[in-house]
C-alpha positions as CSV (number, residue, x, y, z in Angstrom):
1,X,-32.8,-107.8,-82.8
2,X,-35.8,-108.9,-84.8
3,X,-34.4,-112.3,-85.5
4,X,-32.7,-113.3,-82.9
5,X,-34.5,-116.9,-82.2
6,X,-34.5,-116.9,-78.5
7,X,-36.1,-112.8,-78.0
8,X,-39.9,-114.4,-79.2
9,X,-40.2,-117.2,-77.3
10,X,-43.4,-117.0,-75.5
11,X,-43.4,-116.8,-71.7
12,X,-45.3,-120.0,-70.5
13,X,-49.0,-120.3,-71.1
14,X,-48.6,-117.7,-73.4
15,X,-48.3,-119.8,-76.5
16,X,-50.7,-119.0,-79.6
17,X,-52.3,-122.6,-79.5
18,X,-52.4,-125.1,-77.4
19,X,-50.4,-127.0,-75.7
20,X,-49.0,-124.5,-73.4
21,X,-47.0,-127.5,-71.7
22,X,-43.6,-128.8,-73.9
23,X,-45.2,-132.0,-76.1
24,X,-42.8,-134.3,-76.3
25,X,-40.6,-134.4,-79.6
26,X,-41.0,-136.6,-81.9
27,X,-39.9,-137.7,-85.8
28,X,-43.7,-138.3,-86.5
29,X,-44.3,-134.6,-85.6
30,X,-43.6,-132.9,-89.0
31,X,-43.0,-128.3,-88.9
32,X,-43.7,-126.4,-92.0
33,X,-43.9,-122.7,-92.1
34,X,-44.6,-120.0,-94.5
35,X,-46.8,-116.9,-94.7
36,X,-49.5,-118.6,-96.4
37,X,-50.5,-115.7,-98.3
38,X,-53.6,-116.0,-100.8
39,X,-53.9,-119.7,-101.1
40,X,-51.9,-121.5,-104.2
41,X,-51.6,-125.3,-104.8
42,X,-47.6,-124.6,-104.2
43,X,-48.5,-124.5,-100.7
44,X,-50.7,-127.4,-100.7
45,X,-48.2,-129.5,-102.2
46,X,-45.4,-128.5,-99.8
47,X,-47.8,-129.8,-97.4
48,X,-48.8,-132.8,-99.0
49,X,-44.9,-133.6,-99.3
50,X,-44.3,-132.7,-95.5
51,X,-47.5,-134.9,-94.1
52,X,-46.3,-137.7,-96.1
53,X,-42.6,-137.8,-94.0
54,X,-44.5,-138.0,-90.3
55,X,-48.0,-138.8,-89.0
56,X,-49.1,-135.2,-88.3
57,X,-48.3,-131.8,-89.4
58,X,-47.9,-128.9,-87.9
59,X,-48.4,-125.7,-89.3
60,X,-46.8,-122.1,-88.6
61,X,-48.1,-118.6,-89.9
62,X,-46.0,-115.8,-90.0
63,X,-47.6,-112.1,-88.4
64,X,-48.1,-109.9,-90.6
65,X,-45.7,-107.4,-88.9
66,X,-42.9,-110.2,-89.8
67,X,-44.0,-110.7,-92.8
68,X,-43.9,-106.6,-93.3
69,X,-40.4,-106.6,-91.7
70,X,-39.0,-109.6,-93.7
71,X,-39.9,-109.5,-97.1
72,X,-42.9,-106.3,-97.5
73,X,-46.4,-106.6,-97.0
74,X,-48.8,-109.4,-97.3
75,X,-51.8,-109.4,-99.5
76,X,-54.0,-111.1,-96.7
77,X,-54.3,-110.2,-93.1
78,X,-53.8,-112.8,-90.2
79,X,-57.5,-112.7,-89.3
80,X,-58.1,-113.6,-93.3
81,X,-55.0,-116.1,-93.7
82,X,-56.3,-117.8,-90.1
83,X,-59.7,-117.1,-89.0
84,X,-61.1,-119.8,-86.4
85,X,-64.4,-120.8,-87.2
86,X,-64.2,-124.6,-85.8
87,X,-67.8,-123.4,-83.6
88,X,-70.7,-125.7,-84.7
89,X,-69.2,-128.3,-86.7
90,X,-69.8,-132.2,-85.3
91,X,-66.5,-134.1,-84.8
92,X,-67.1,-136.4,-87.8
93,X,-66.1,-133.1,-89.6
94,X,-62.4,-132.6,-90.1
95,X,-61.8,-129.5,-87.8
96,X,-60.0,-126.6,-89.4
97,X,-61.0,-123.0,-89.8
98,X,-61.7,-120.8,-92.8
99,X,-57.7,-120.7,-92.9
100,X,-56.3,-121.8,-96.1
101,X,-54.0,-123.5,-93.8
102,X,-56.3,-125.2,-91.7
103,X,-58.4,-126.1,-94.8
104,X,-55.7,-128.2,-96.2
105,X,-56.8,-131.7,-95.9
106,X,-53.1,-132.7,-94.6
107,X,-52.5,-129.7,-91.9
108,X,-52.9,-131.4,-88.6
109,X,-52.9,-127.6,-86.5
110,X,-51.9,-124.2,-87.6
111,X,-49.9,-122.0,-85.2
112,X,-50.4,-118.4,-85.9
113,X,-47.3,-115.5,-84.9
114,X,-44.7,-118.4,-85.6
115,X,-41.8,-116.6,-86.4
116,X,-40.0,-115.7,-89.8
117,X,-36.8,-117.2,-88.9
118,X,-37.4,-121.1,-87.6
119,X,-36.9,-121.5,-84.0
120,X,-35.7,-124.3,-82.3
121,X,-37.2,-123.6,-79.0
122,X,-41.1,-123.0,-81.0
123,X,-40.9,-126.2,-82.9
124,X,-39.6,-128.1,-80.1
125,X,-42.5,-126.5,-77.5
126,X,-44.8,-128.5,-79.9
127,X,-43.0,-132.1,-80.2
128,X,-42.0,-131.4,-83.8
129,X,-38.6,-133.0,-84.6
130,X,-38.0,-132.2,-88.0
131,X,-38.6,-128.8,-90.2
132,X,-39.7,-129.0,-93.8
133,X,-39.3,-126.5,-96.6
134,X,-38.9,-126.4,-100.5
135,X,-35.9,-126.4,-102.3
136,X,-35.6,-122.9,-102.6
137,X,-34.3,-120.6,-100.2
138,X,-35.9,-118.2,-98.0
139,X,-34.3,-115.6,-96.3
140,X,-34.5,-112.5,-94.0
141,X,-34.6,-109.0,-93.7
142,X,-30.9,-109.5,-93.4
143,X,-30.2,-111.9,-96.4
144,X,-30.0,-114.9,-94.3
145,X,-31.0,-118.0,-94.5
146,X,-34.1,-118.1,-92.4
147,X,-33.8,-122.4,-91.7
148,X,-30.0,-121.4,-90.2
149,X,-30.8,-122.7,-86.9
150,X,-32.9,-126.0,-87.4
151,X,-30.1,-126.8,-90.5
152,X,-27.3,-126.2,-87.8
153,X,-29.2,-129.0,-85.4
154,X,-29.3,-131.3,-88.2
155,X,-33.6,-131.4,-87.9
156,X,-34.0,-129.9,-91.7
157,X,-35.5,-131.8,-94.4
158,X,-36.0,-130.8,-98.0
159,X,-39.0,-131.5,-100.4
160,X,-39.2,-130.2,-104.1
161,X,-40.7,-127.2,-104.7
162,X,-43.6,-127.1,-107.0
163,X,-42.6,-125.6,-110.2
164,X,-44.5,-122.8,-112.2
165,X,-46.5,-121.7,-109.2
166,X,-45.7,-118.8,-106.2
167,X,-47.1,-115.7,-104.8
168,X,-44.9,-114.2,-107.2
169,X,-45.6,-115.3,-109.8
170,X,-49.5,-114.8,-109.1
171,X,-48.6,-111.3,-108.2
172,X,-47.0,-111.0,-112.1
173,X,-49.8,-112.0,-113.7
174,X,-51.9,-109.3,-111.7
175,X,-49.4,-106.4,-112.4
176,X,-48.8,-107.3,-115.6
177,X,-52.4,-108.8,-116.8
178,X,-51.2,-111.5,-118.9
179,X,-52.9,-114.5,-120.3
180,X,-50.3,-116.7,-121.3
181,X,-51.7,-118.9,-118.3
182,X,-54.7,-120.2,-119.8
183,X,-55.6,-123.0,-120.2
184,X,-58.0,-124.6,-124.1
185,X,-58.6,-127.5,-122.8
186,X,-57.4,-129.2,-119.8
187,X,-58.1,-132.9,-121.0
188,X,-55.7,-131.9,-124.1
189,X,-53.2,-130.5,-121.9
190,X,-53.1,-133.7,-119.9
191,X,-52.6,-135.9,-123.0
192,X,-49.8,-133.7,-124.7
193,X,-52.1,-131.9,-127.4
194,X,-52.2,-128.7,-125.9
195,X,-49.4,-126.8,-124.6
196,X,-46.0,-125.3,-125.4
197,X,-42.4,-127.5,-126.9
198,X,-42.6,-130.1,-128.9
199,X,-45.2,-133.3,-128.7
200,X,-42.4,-134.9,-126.3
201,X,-42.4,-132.3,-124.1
202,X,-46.0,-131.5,-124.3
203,X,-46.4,-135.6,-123.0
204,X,-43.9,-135.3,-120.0
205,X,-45.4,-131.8,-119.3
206,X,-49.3,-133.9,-118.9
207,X,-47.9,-137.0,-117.4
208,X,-46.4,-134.6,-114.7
209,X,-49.6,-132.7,-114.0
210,X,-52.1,-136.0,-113.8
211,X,-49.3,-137.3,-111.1
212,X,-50.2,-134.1,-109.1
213,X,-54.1,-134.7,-109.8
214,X,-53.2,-138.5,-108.2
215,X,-51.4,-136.8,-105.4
216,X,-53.6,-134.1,-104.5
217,X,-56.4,-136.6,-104.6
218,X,-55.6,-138.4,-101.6
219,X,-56.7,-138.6,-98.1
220,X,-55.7,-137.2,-94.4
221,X,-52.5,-139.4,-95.0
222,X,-51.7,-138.2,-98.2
223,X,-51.1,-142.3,-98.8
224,X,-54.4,-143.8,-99.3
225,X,-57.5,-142.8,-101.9
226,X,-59.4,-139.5,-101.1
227,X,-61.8,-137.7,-103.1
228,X,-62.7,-138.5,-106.8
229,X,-61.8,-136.6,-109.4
230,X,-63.9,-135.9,-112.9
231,X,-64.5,-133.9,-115.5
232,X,-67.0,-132.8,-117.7
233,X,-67.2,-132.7,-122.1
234,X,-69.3,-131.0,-123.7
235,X,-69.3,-127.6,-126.5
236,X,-67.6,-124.8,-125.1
237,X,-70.9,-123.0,-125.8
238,X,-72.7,-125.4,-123.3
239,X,-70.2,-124.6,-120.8
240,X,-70.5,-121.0,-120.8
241,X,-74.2,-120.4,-120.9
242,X,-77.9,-121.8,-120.7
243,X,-78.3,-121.3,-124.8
244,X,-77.4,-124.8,-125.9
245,X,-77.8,-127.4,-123.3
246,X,-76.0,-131.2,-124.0
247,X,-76.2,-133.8,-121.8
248,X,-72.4,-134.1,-122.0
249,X,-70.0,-136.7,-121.0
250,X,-68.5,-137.6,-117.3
251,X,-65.4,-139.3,-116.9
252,X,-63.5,-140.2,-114.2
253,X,-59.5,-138.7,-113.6
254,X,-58.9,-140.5,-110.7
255,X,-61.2,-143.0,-108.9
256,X,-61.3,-143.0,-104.7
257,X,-64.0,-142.7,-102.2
258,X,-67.5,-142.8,-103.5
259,X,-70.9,-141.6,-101.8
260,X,-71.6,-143.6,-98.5
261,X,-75.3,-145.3,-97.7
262,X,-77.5,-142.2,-96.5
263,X,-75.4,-139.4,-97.8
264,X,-76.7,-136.2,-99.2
265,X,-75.3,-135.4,-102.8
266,X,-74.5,-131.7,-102.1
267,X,-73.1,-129.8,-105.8
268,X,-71.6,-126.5,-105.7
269,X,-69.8,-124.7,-108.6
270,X,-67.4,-121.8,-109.0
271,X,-64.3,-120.7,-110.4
272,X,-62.5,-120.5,-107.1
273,X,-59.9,-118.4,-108.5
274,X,-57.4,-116.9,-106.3
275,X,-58.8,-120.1,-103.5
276,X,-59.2,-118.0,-100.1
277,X,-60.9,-117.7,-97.2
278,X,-64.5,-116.5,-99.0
279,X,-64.4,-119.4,-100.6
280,X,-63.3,-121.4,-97.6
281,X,-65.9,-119.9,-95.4
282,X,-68.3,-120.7,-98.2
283,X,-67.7,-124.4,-98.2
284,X,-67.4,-124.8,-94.2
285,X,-70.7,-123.3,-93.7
286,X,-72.2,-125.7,-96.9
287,X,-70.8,-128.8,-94.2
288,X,-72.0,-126.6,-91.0
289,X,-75.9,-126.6,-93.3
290,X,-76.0,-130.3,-94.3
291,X,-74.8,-130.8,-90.3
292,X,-77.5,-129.7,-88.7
293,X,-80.2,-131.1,-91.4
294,X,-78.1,-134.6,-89.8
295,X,-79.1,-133.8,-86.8
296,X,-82.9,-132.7,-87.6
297,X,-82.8,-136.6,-88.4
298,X,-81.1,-138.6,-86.2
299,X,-78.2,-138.9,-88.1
300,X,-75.8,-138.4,-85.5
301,X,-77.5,-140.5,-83.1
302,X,-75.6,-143.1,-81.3
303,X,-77.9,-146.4,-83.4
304,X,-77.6,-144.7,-86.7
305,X,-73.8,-144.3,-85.6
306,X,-73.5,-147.9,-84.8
307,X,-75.3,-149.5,-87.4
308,X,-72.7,-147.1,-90.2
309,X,-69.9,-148.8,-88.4
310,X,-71.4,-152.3,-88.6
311,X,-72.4,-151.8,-92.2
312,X,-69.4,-150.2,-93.7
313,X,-66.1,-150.4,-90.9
314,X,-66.6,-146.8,-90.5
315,X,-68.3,-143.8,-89.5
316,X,-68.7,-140.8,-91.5
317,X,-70.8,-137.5,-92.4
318,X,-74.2,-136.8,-93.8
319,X,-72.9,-135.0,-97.0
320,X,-70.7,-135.6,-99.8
321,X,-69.5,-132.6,-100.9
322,X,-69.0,-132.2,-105.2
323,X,-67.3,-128.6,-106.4
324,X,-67.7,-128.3,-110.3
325,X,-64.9,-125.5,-111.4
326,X,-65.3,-123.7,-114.7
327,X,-63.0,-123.6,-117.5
328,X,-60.8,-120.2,-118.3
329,X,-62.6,-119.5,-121.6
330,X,-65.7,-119.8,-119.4
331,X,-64.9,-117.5,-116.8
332,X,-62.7,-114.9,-119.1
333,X,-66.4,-115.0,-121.6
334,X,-67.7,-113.7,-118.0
335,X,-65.4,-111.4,-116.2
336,X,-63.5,-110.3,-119.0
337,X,-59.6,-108.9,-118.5
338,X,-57.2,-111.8,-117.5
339,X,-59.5,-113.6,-115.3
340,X,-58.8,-116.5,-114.0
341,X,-55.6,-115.1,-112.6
342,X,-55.1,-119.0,-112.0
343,X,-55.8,-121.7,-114.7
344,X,-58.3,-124.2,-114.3
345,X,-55.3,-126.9,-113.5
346,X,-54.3,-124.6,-110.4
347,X,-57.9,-123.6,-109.2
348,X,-58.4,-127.5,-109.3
349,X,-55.4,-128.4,-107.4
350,X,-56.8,-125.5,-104.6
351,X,-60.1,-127.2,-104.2
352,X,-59.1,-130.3,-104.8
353,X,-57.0,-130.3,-101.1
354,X,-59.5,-128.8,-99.3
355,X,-60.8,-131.2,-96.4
356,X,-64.5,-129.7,-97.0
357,X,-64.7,-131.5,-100.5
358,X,-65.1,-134.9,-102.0
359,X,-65.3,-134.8,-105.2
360,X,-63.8,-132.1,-108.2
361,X,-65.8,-131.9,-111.6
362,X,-63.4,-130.1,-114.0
363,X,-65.0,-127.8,-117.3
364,X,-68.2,-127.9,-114.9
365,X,-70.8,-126.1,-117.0
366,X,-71.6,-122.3,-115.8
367,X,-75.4,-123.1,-115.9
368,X,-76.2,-126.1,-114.2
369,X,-79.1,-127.9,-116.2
370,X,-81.7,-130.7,-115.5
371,X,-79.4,-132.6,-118.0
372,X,-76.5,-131.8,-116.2
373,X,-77.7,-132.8,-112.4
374,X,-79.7,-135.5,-113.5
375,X,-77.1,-137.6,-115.3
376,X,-74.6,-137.0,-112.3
377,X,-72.3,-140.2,-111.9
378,X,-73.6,-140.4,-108.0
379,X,-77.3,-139.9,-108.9
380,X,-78.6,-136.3,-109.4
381,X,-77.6,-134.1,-106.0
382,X,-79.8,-133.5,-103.4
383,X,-78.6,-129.9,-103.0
384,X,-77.2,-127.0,-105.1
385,X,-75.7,-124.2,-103.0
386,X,-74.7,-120.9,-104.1
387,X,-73.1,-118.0,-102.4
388,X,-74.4,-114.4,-100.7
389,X,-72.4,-112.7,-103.8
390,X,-71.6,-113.1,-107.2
391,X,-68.0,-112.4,-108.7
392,X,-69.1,-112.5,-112.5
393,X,-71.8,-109.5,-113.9
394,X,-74.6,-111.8,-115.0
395,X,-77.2,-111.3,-117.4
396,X,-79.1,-114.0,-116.5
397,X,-79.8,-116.5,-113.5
398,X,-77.6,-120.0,-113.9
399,X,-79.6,-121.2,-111.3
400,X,-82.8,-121.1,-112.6
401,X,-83.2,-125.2,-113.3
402,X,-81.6,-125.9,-110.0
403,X,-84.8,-123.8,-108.4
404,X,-87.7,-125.2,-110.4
405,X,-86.1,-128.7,-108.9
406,X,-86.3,-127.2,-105.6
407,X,-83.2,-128.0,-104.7
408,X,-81.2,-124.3,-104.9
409,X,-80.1,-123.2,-101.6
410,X,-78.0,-120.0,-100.3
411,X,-75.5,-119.2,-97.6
412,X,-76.0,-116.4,-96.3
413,X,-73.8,-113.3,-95.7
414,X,-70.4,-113.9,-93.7
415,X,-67.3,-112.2,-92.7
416,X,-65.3,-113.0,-95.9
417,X,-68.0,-112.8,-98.4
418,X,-66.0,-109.9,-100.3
419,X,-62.6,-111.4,-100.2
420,X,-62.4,-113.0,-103.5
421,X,-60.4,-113.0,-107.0
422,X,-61.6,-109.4,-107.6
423,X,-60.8,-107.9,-104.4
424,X,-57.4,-109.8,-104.2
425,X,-56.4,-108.1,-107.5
426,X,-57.6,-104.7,-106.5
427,X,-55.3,-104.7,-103.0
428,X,-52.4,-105.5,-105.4
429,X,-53.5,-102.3,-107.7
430,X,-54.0,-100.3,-104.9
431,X,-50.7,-101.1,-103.8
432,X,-49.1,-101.4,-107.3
433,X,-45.3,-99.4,-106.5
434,X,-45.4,-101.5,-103.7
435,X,-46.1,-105.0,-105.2
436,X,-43.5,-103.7,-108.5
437,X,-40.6,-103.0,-105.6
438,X,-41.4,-106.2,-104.1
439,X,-41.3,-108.1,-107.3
440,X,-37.7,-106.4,-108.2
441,X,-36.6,-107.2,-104.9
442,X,-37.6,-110.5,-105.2
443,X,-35.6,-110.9,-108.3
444,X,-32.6,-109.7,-106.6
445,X,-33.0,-111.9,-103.5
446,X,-33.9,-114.7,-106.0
447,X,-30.1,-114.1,-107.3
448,X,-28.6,-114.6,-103.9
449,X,-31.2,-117.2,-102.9
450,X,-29.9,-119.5,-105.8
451,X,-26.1,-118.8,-104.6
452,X,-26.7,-120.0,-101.5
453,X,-28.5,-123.2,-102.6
454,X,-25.5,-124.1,-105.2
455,X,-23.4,-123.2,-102.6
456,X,-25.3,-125.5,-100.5
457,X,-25.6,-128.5,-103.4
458,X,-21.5,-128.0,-103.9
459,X,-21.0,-128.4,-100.3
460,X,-22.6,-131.6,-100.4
461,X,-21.7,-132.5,-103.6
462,X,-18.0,-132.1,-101.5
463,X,-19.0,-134.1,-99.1
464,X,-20.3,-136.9,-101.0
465,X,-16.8,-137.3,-102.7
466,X,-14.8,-136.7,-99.5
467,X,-16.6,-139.8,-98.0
468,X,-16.0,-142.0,-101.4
């Protein structure tokens, strides 16, 4: 039987990560699960939710045979969901691997094969007390509930889904190549000028999403202050090409941790649409780069280690990572169809949790200028990197200000160079009965989904008034 929990226990020393020996369980240990198909801020937030409940957070990635057996195939292999690539990087560096999983600034370790249906034994094996999932719910092959087992043991806890947002729904947009996701002006949106209902509902609506900008823009904890968070006003002609250049005007969403003493200002820009492991791989090997120029001076010698430490209570990289993201009407003028399949609020929210970044520049120009880089609220960067491919036809070079400053660099070509918005979207096509038979049987296992969860509220709802 495919789900029954105790046929895929692994045999000891045969577990997918270490520990092989049982850790011992605790209520600090926090289990999420999913498939963790191309990255969406949904999934970061369910796992900004979870890491807030414990003191570390375990992760577990569904095969893609379960996956294929449970609910039809994924869009992203194992190897591209979870990809190790920890090799090289200094220990001051937040381990993780080109993994969207693993990438998430709250995910303490990622356990790949973990199966569809939550197993007591697995999540016990690694000292994990208590399993965390949306509201929603998810269930098998069979139709059933795929927490059964860790609800039964009473080790189940429930965050709130993040609305507006699934593979799904990503998926939707794709098939049907909509638009209605776009996004003017995000700094409109956020005040209640922009947006769909009335002015009241437009306000709530922005309140809502600058919360999620506060939250996402937190630390390892998901408590304290993390990475700043800006953005960027100019013309909408100066953001989409090198014809009119303004100096613009920065200003600060959400204040946290600013440039250290001795850090390298390191810019990088995209649209980061569809955030996966290209783009993942892309900003690891940016921090694996500035690394080893540390190294070439001294920085991670023990004296330049010690004297950090007695100058500022802490030790930390050489670089300070800043990821401008382009508006929609910026990369639509560009790619043309309905690109961004994600708005510029969601490709945000997907950078923005990444542990390689530590700072987000929304409505980041698409050519960066001397006027740009030079009036930069940390000082003018140090470094612009760009990547071994571009996504967007160009017709001209937005780099070209960046070189005569000599301070353009490339990463080179890498194993997910090609996985990006464009090739994401073309797997879907490719595929397109498939993905349409998914999407309708999603809508039907949506239907009994939402019986069980009433159910599920009545019962308590019962229970509540039964104790009164």
């Amino acid at each position: 039987m495919i789900n029954d929990p105790l046929s895929n226990v692994p045999s000891p020393g045969r577990w997918p990560v270490d520990p092989q020996s049982d850790v011992d369980v605790s209520k600090d240990r926090i289990w999420i699960d999913g498939c963790f198909d191309f990255s969406h801020h949904g999934h970061a937030g369910a796992m900004l939710q979870a890491r807030r409940l414990g003191k570390s957070l375990l992760v577990g990635i569904h095969s893609d045979k379960e996956i294929m057996d449970n609910k039809g195939p994924s869009v992203m292999t194992l190897k591209e969901r979870l990809s190790p690539s920890t090799e090289g990087l200094h220990e001051l560096t937040p381990k993780g691997s080109v993994s969207a999983v693993d990438a998430c600034r709250w995910s303490t370790l990622s356990i790949p094969h973990a199966p569809y249906v939550t197993s007591l034994p697995w999540i016990s094996h690694y000292g994990c007390y208590y399993v965390v999932h949306g509201d929603d719910i998810t269930s098998d092959s069979g139709g059933e509930d795929c927490y059964r087992y860790v609800k039964a043991a009473g080790r189940f806890l429930v965050v709130k889904r993040t609305p507006g947002i699934s593979t799904t729904d990503l998926v939707g947009r794709m098939l049907l190549c909509t638009k209605t996701h776009f996004i003017k002006s995000l700094t409109q949106v956020l005040s209640g000028e922009e947006g769909s209902g009335n002015f009241e509902e437009r306000r709530r609506d922005g309140e809502e999403m600058k919360q999620r900008i506060r939250d996402y823009a937190t630390n390892e904890s998901g408590l304290q202050p993390g990475p700043v968070v800006m953005s960027w006003n100019a013309s909408t002609s100066a953001m989409k090409d090198h014809v009119i250049e303004e100096p613009g005007v920065f200003s600060t969403m959400v204040d946290g941790i600013h440039p250290k003493p001795g850090q390298r200002i390191v810019y990088v820009d995209g649209g980061f649409d569809l955030f996966s492991s290209g783009h993942i791989e892309f900003l690891r090997q940016i921090v694996q780069v500035e690394e080893a120029n540390g190294r070439n001076s001294q920085w991670f010698e023990d004296g330049a280690s010690r004297k950090r430490i007695a100058d500022t209570g802490e030790d930390y990289g050489p670089a300070y990572i800043v990821a401008g993201i382009h508006d929609d009407e910026v990369i639509n003028h560009w790619k043309g169809l309905n690109y961004p399949i994600m708005n510029i609020f969601e490709r945000g929210l997907c950078v923005l949790q990444c542990r390689y970044i530590n700072s987000v520049i929304f409505s980041a120009p698409f050519t960066p200028t001397v006027e740009y880089l030079t009036t930069f609220p940390f000082g003018a960067p140090n470094a612009v990197f760009h990547g071994p491919t571009s996504f967007m036809p160009l017709t001209y070079d937005p780099y070209t200000e960046a070189k005569k400053l000599k301070i353009y660099q490339e990463i080179g070509n890498h194993d997910f160079q090609n996985v990006n918005a464009g090739e994401i979207v073309q797997r879907i096509l490719r595929s397109r009965e498939i993905y349409e038979e998914r999407q309708r049987s999603k809508g039907a296992k949506a239907a009994s989904e939402e019986a069980t969860r009433r159910r599920e509220v009545m019962e308590r709802e019962a229970t509540m008034h039964s104790h009164s």
